[in-house]
C-alpha positions as CSV (number, residue, x, y, z in Angstrom):
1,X,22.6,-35.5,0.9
2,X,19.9,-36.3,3.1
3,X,17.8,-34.7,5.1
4,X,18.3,-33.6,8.6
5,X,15.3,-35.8,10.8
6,X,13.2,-32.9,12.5
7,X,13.0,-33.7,16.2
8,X,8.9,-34.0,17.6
9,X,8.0,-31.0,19.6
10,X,8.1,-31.7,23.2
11,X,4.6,-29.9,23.3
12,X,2.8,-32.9,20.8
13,X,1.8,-36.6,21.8
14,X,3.8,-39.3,20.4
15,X,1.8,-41.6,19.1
16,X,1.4,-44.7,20.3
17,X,3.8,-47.5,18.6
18,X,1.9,-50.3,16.9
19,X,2.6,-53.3,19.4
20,X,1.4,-50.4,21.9
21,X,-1.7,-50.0,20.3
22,X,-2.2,-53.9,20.0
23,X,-1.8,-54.0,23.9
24,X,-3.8,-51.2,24.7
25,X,-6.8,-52.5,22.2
26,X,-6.5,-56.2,23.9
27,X,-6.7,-54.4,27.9
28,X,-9.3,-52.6,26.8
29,X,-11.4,-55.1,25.0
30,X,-10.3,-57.5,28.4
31,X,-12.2,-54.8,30.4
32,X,-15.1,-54.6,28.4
33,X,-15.8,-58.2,28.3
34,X,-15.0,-58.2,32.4
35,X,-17.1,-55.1,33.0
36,X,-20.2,-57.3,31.3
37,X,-19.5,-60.2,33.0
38,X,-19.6,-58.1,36.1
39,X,-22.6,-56.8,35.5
40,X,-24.4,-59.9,34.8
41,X,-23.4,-61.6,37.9
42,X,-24.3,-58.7,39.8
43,X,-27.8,-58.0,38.2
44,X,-28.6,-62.0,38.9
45,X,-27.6,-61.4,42.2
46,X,-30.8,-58.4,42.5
47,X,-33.0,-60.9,41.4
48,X,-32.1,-63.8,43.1
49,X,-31.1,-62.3,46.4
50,X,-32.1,-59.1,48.1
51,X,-35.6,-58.7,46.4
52,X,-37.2,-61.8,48.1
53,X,-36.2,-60.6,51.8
54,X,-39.3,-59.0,52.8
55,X,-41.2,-62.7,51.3
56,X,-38.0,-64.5,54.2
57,X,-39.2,-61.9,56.6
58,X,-42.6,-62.7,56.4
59,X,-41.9,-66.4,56.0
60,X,-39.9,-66.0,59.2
61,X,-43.2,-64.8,61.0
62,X,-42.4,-61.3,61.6
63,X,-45.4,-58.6,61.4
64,X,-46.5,-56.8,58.4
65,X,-45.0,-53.8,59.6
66,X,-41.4,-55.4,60.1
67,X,-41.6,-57.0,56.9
68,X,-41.8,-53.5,55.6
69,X,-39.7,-51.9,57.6
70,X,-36.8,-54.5,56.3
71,X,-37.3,-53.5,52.9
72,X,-37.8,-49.7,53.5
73,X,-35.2,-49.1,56.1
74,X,-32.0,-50.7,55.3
75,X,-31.0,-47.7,52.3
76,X,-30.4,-45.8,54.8
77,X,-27.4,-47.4,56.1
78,X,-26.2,-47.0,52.4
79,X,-27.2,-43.5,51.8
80,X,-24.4,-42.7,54.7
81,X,-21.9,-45.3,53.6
82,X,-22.0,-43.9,50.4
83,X,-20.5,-40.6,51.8
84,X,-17.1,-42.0,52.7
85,X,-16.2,-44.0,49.6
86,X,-14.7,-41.0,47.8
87,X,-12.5,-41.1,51.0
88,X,-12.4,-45.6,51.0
89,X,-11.1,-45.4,47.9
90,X,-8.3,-43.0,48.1
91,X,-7.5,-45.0,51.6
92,X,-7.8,-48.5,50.6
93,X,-5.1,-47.3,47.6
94,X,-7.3,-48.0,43.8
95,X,-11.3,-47.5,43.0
96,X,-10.9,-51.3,41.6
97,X,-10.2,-52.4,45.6
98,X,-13.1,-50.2,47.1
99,X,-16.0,-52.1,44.7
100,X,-14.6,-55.4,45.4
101,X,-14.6,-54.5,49.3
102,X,-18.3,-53.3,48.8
103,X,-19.0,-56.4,46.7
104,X,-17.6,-58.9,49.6
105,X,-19.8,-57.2,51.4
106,X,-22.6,-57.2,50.0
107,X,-22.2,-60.5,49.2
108,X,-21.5,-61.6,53.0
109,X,-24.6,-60.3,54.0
110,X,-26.6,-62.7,51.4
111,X,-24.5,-65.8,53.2
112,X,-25.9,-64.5,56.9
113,X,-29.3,-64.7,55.3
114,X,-28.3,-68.1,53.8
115,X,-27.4,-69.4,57.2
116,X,-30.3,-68.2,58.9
117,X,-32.7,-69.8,56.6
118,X,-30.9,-73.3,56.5
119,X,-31.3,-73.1,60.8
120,X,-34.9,-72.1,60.5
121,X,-35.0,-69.1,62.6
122,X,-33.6,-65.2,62.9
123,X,-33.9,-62.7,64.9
124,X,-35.4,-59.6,63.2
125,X,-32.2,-57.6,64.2
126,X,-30.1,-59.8,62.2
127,X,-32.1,-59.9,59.2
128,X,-31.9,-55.8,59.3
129,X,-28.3,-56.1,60.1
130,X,-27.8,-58.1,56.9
131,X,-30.0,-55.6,54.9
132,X,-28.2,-52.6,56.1
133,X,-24.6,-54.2,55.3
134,X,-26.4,-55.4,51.7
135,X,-27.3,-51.3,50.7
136,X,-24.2,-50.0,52.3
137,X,-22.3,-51.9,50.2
138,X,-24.3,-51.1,47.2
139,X,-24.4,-47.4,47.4
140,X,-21.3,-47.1,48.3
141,X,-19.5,-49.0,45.4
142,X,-22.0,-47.1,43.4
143,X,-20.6,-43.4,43.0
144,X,-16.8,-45.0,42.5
145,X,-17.8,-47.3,40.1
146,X,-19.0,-44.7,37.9
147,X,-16.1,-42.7,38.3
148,X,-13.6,-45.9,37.4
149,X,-15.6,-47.4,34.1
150,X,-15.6,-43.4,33.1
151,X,-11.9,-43.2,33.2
152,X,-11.1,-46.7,32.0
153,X,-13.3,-46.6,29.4
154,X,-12.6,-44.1,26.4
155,X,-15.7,-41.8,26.0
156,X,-16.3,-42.8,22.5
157,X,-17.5,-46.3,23.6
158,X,-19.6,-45.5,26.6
159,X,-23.0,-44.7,25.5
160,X,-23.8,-47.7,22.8
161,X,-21.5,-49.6,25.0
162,X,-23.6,-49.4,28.2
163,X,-26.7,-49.4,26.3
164,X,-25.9,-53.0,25.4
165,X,-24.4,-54.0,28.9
166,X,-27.8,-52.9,30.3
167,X,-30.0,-55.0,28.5
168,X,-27.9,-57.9,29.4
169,X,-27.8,-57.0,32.9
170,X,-32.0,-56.3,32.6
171,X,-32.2,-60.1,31.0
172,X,-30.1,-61.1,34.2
173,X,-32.5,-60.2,36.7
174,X,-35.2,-61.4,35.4
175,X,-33.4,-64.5,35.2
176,X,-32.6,-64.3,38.6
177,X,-35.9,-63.2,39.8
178,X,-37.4,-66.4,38.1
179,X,-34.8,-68.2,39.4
180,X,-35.6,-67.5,43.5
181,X,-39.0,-67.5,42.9
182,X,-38.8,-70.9,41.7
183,X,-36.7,-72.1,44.3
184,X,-38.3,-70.3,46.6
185,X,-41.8,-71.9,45.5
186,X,-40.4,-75.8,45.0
187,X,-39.3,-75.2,48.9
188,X,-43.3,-74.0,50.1
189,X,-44.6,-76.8,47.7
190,X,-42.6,-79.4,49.5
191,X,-43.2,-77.8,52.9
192,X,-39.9,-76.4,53.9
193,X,-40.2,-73.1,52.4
194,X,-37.2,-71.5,54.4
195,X,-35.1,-74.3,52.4
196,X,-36.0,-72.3,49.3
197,X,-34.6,-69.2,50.9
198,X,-31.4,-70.5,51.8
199,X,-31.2,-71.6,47.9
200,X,-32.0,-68.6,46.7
201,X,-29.8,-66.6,48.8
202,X,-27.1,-68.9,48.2
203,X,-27.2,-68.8,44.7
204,X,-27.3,-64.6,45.1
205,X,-23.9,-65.0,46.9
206,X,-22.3,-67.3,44.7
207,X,-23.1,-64.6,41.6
208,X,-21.7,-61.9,43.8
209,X,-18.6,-63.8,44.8
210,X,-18.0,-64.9,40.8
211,X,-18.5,-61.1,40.1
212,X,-15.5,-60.3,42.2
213,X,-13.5,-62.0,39.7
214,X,-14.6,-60.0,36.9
215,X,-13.9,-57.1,39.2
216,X,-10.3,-58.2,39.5
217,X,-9.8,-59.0,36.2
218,X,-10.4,-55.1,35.1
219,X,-7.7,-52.4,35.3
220,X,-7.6,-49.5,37.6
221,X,-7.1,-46.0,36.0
222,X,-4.3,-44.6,34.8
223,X,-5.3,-40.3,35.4
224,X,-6.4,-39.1,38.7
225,X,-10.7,-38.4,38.2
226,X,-11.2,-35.2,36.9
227,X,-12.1,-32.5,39.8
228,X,-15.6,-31.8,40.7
229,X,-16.7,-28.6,43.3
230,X,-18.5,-29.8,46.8
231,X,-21.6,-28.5,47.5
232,X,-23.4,-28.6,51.0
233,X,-26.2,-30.2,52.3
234,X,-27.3,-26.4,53.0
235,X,-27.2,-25.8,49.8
236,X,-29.5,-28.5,48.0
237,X,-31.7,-27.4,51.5
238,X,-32.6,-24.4,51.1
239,X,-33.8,-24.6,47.5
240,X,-32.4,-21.7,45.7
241,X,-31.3,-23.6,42.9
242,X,-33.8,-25.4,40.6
243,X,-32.0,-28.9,41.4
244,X,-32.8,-28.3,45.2
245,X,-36.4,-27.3,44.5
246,X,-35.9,-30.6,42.4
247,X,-34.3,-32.6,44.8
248,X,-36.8,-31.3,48.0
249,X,-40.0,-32.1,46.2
250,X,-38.8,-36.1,45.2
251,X,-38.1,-36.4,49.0
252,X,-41.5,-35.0,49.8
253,X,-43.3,-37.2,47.2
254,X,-40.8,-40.1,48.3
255,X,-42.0,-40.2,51.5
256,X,-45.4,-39.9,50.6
257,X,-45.4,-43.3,48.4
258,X,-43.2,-45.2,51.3
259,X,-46.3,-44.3,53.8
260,X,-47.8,-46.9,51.6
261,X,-45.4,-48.7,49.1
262,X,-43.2,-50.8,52.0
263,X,-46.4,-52.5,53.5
264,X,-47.2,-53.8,49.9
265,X,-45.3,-57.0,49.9
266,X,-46.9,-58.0,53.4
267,X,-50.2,-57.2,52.1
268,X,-49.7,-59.3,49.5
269,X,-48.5,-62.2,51.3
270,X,-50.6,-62.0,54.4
271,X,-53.8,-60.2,54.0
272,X,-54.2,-61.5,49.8
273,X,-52.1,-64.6,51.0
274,X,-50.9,-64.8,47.3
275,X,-48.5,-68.0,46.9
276,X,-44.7,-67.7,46.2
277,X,-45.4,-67.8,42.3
278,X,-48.0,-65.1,41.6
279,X,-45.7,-63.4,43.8
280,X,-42.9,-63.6,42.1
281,X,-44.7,-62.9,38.7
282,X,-46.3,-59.9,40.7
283,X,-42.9,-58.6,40.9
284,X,-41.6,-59.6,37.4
285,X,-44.4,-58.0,35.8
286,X,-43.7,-54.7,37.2
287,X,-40.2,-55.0,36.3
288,X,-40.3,-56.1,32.9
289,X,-42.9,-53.0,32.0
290,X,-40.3,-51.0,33.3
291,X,-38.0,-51.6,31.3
292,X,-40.1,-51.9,28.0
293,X,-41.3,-48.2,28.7
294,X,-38.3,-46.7,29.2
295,X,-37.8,-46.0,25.4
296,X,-41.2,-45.1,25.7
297,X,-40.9,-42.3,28.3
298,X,-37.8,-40.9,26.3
299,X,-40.0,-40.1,23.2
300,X,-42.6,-38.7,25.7
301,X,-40.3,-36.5,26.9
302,X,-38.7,-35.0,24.2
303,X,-42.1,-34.6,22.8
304,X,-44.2,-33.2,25.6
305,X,-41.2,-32.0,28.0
306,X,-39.4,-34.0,30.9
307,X,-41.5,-31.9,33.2
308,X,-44.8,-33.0,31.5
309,X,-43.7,-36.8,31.7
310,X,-42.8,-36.1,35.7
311,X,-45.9,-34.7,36.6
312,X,-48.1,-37.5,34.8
313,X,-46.1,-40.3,36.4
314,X,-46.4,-38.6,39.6
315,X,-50.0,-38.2,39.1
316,X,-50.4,-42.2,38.3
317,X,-48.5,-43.0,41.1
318,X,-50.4,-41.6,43.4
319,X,-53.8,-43.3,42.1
320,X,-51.5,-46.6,42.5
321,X,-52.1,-47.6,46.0
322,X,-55.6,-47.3,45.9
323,X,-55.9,-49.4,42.6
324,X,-54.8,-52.6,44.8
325,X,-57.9,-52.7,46.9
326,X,-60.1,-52.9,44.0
327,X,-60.1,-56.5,44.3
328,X,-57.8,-59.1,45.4
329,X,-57.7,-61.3,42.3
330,X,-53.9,-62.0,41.2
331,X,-55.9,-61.1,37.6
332,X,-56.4,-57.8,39.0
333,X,-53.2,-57.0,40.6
334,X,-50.5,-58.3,38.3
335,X,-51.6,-56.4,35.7
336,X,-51.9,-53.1,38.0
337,X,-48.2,-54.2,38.7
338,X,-47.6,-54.3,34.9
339,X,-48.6,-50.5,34.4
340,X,-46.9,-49.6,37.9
341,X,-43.8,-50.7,36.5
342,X,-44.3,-48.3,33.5
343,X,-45.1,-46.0,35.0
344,X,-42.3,-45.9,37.4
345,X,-40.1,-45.8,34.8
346,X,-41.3,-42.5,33.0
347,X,-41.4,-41.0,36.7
348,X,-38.1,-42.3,37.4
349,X,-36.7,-41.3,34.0
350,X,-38.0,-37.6,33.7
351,X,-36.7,-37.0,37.3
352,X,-32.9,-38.1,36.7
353,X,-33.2,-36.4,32.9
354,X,-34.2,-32.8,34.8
355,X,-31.6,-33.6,37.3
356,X,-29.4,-34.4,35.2
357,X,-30.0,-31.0,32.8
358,X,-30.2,-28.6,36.3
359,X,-27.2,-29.9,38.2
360,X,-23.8,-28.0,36.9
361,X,-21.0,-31.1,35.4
362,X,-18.5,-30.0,38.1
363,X,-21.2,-30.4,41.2
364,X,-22.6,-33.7,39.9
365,X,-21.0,-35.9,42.4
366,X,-21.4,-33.8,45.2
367,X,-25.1,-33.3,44.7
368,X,-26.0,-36.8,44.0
369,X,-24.5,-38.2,46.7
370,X,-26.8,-35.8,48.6
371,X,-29.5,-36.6,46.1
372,X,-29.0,-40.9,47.2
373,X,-28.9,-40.0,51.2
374,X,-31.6,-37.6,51.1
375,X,-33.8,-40.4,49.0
376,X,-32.9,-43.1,51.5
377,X,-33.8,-40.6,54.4
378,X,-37.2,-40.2,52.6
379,X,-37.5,-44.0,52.0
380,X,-37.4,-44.1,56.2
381,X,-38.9,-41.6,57.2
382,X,-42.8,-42.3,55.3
383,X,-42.4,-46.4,56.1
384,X,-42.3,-45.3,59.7
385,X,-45.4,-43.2,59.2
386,X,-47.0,-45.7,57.6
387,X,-45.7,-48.5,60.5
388,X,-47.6,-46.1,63.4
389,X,-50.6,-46.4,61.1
390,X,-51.0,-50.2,60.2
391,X,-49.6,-51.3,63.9
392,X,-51.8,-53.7,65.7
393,X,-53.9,-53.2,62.7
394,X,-52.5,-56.4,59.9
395,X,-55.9,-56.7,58.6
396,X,-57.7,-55.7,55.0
397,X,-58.9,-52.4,56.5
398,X,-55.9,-51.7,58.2
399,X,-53.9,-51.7,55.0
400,X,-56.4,-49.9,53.3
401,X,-56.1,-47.2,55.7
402,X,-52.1,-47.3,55.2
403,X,-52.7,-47.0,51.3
404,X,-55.6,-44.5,51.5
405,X,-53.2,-42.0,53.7
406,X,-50.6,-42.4,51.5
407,X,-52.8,-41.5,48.2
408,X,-53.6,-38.4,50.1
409,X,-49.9,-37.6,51.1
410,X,-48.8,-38.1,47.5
411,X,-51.1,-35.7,45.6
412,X,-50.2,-33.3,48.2
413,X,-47.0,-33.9,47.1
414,X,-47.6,-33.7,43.2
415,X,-48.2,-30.0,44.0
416,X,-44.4,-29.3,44.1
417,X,-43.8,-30.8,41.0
418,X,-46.1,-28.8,39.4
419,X,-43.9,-24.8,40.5
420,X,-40.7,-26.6,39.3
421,X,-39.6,-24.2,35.9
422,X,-36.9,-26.9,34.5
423,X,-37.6,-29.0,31.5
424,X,-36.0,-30.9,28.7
425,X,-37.3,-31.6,25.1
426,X,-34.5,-33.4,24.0
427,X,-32.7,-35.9,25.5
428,X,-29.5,-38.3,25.3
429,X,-30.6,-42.2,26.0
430,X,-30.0,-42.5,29.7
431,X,-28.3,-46.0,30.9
432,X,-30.2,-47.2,34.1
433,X,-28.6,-49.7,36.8
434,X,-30.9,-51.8,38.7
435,X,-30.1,-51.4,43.0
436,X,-33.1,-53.4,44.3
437,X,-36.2,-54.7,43.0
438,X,-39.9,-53.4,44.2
439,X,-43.1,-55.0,43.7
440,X,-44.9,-52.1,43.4
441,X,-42.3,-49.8,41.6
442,X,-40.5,-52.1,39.5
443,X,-37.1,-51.5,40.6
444,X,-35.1,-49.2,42.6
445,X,-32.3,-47.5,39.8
446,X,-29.5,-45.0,39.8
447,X,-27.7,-43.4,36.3
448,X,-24.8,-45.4,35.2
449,X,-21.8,-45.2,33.9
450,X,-21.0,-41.7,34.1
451,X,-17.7,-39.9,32.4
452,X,-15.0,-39.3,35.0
453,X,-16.4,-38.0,38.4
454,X,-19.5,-36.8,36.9
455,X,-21.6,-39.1,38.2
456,X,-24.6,-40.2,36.3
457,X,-23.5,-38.7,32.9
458,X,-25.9,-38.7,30.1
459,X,-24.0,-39.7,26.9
460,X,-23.6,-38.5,23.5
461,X,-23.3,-40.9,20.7
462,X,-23.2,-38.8,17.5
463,X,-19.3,-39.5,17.1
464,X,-19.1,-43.3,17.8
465,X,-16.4,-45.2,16.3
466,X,-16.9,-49.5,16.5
467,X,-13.8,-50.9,19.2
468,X,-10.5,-50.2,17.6
């Protein structure tokens, strides 16, 4: 006689029948391998594109102090464009939708610049139009694409899995940043430099445009994101938490380095009149050192403290802009570059680690969308400083005096790292994704990959199983 079959409890999963399991192992490894492709496209783009624009607006003839408003300003416009994507996305129906309309964007705006270089001539409106349109679509894919790879992507695979994807997408943009310099250079040797623009930014869009069909080739989730609590502007303002006091004293040392940071692409192009090649390998210095002394940074802070790291970085930072008027020798300032890039990355690293450690899981997304518009407000407001100080000015001494107030601003500033009581010892390997890239700080970053709606989480890897 045989045995009654004993019917599964409506309370425990059925597991998942074997052709099931073959599917859901071939969708996910098909979003893996689209999710890399993604983020190679995307990262060539950075180099190629967006990075030479304040070189176009200089090569365009605009001022010293547009050039640097063009690369300063623009955030801005994605700083507030990032506040309605939560809402985009749910309008426009999936997250997967909402990046590929940011992506079009962005990669629209690189075609405008394309067509301005191949006529010869743009208004300065135009080429801040473009920018803006460029960092509103970046920041504002930014926070939903973190919250669709963390639901997509089984929690298990994220941290070694990013980790991998990021050193691609680092190898990427230096690719593309050798890649428009070059083009950008053959077109000045020749003596139709804007022709080497228009290549450049051309070949920027066509990686963005190929990236959208990575993008459509991944699968939306199949769980709503998991809930997060909103947290005010008021709140982050006032500093009674130590992520506001965290948060208030990057802006104040943010807008102490853009006094001086924005106007060091003109400087280098005008006043040092440095050809489109050291340049570019001004640029690619400081970003490769950034991204060798990450791991570095990591071990300094669980040694000596995150807060240790921050306030050292800080510290070299603000000694930077006064280190590029020691001499005007490319052998002097591309290797300054190579150790500004380093030591943008501790800074950089220390500050999301302690931001990461203050800010409670279910108020991540909230405060670091505050966290991005607050930075971009920052970014603004010290480049307009430092324009009412260099204008009418475009000389040696008139950069110097740019770079000298902004030392002074930023070890003022240092002083409010210093009362911060936070710290970590002990970190998780944080994944970085490039925005921008800055000649003088490497890159401009944001956390990546985070689990669910948590913006920015920081991994753990202890329990990693290889893809099933």
């Amino acid at each position: 006689m045989s045995r009654p079959t004993t019917a599964p409890s409506s309370n425990e999963p059925i597991p998942p029948a074997p052709l099931e399991r073959s599917a859901q192992r071939q969708r996910l490894r098909s979003d893996l391998s689209a999710c890399t492709g993604d983020g190679v496209t995307y990262s060539f783009m950075v180099g190629t594109g967006e990075t030479y624009l304040a070189q176009f607006a200089v090569a365009l003839g605009f001022s010293g102090v547009t050039s640097g408003l063009i690369a300063a300003a623009p955030p801005i416009a994605g700083g507030v464009a990032q506040l309605a994507a939560p809402y985009g996305s749910r309008l426009i129906g999936t997250p997967r939708r909402w990046v590929m309309v940011c992506a079009a964007l962005q990669a629209m705006s690189l075609v405008l610049l394309m067509v301005g270089a191949v006529i010869g001539r743009m208004p300065a409106w135009t080429v801040f139009t473009c920018a803006s349109l460029y960092w509103a679509g970046a920041l504002a894919a930014a926070s939903v694409w973190n919250t669709w790879v963390g639901e997509i992507f089984p929690a298990r695979l994220r941290a070694r899995y990013f980790s991998k994807r990021n050193r691609l997408c680092q190898f990427a943009t230096l690719v593309g940043l050798i890649a428009g310099g070059s083009l950008i250079g053959a077109g000045d040797r020749y003596g139709h430099p804007l022709v080497g623009f228009a290549a450049a930014f051309g070949l920027a869009a066509a990686s963005r445009f190929l990236s959208l069909l990575y993008l459509a080739a991944q699968g939306n989730p199949e769980t709503p994101p998991h809930a997060h609590r909103h947290t005010s502007l008021t709140t982050i303002l006032r500093a009674r938490t130590e992520y506001g006091r965290i948060i208030l004293a990057m802006i104040l040392f943010q807008a102490a380095v853009q006094v001086g940071q924005p106007y060091f692409n003109p400087f280098m192009l005008k006043a040092l009149d440095f050809s489109p090649t050291v340049y570019t390998v001004a640029i690619a210095a400081a970003f490769v050192s950034k991204s060798l002394a990450l791991p570095l940074a990591g071990r300094l802070a669980d040694r000596h403290g995150a807060k240790r790291v921050l306030i050292g970085a800080a510290i070299g930072i603000s000694m930077l802009a006064l280190v590029w008027m020691v001499s005007a020798s490319p052998y002097w300032i591309i290797p300054t570059q190579f150790a500004a890039g380093a030591i943008w990355g501790a800074y950089e690293l220390a500050l999301f680690l302690l931001l990461l450690e203050t800010i409670p899981t279910v108020e991540r997304t909230s405060v670091m969308t505050w966290y991005y518009l607050l930075n971009s407000l920052s970014m603004l407001s010290g480049s307009l400083v430092g324009a009412a100080i260099l204008h009418g000015e475009e000389t040696w001494m008139g950069y110097a005096t740019v770079f000298a107030a902004s030392t002074l601003l930023r070890f003022v500033a240092v002083t409010r790292f210093v009362s911060l009581h936070a710290d970590v010892h002990e970190h998780t390997p944080l994944t970085i994704g490039t925005l921008a890239v800055r000649a003088s700080a490497g890159s401009i970053d944001t956390p990546q990959g985070g689990e669910g709606s948590r913006l920015g989480e920081v991994f753990h890897s202890h329990h990693e199983r290889d893809l099933p």
